[in-house]
Wavefront OBJ file of the C-alpha trace (Angstrom):
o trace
v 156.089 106.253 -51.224
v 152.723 107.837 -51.994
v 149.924 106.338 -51.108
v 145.846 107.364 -52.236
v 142.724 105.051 -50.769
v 140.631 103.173 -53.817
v 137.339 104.383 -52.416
v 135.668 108.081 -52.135
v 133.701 107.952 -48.530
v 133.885 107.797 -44.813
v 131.986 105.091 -44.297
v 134.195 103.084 -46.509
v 137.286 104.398 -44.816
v 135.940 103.058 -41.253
v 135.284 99.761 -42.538
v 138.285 99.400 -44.371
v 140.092 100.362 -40.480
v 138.102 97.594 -38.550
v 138.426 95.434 -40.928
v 141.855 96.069 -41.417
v 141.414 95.936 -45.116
v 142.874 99.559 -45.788
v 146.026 98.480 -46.994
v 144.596 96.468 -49.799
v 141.850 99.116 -50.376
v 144.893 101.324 -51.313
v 147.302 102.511 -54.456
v 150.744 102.696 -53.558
v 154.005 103.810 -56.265
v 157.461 104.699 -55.206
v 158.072 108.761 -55.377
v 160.935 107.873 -57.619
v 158.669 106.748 -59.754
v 156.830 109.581 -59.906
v 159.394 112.101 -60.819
v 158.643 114.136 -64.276
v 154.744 113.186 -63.463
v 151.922 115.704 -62.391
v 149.590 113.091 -61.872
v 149.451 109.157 -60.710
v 146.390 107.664 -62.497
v 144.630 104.358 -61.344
v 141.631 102.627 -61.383
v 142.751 99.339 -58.766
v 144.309 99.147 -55.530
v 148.370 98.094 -55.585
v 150.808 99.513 -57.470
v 149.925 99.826 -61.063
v 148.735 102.904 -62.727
v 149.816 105.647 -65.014
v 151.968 108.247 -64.521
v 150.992 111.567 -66.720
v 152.419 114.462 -68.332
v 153.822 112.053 -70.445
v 152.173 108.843 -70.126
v 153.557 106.322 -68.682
v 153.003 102.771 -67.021
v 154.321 101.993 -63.783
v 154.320 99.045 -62.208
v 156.073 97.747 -59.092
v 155.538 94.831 -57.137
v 152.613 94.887 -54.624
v 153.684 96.645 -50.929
v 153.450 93.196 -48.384
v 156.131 92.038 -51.238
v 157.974 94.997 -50.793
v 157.292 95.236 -47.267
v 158.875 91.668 -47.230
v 161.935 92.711 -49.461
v 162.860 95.647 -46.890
v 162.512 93.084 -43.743
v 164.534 91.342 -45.124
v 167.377 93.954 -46.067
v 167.299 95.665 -42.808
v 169.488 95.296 -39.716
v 168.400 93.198 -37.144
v 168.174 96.326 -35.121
v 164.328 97.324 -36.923
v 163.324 94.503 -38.014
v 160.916 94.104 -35.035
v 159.620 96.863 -35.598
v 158.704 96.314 -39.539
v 157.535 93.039 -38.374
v 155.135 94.036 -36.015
v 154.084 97.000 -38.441
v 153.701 94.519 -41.142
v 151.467 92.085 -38.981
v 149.391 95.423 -37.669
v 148.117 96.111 -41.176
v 147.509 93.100 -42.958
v 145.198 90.469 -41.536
v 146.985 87.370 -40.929
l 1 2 3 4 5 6 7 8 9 10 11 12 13 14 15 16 17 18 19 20 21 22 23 24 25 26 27 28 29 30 31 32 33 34 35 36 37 38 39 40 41 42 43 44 45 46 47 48 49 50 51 52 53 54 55 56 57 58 59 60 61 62 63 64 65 66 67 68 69 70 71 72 73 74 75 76 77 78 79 80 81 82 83 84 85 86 87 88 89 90 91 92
């Protein structure tokens, strides 16, 4: 997964931790994804952009549904801890 904020300064950055709004202040794609590209273009947070050299759109579904998707996949033995990782970033 690779993962670059949608905002430029500190300040922002702090607020976006105590406010635990990072997450959704964020772009995220899959690396897969990625492959052939030199660059991951975006202009919005989630995960829909442009992969360049040769341009291409990419768009996957936003990360608390794929967050969701690999709870539910996983063995009981880590989903606690995806849970709890899940409920630490995103306000509920």
């Amino acid at each position: 997964m690779y993962a670059s904020p949608v905002f430029h300064t500190y300040n922002d950055l702090y607020a976006h931790i105590q406010n635990k709004s990072l997450v959704i202040n964020t772009t995220f794609v899959k690396a897969e994804k990625l492959s052939g590209h030199k660059k991951w273009v975006y202009d919005q947070p989630g995960s829909v952009g442009l992969g360049c050299s040769d341009i291409k759109f990419i768009s996957d579904p936003p990360l608390d549904e794929q967050l969701t998707e690999w709870i539910t996949q996983s063995s009981e033995s880590i989903k606690c801890f995806q849970i709890w990782m899940k409920d630490t970033i995103y306000e509920n």
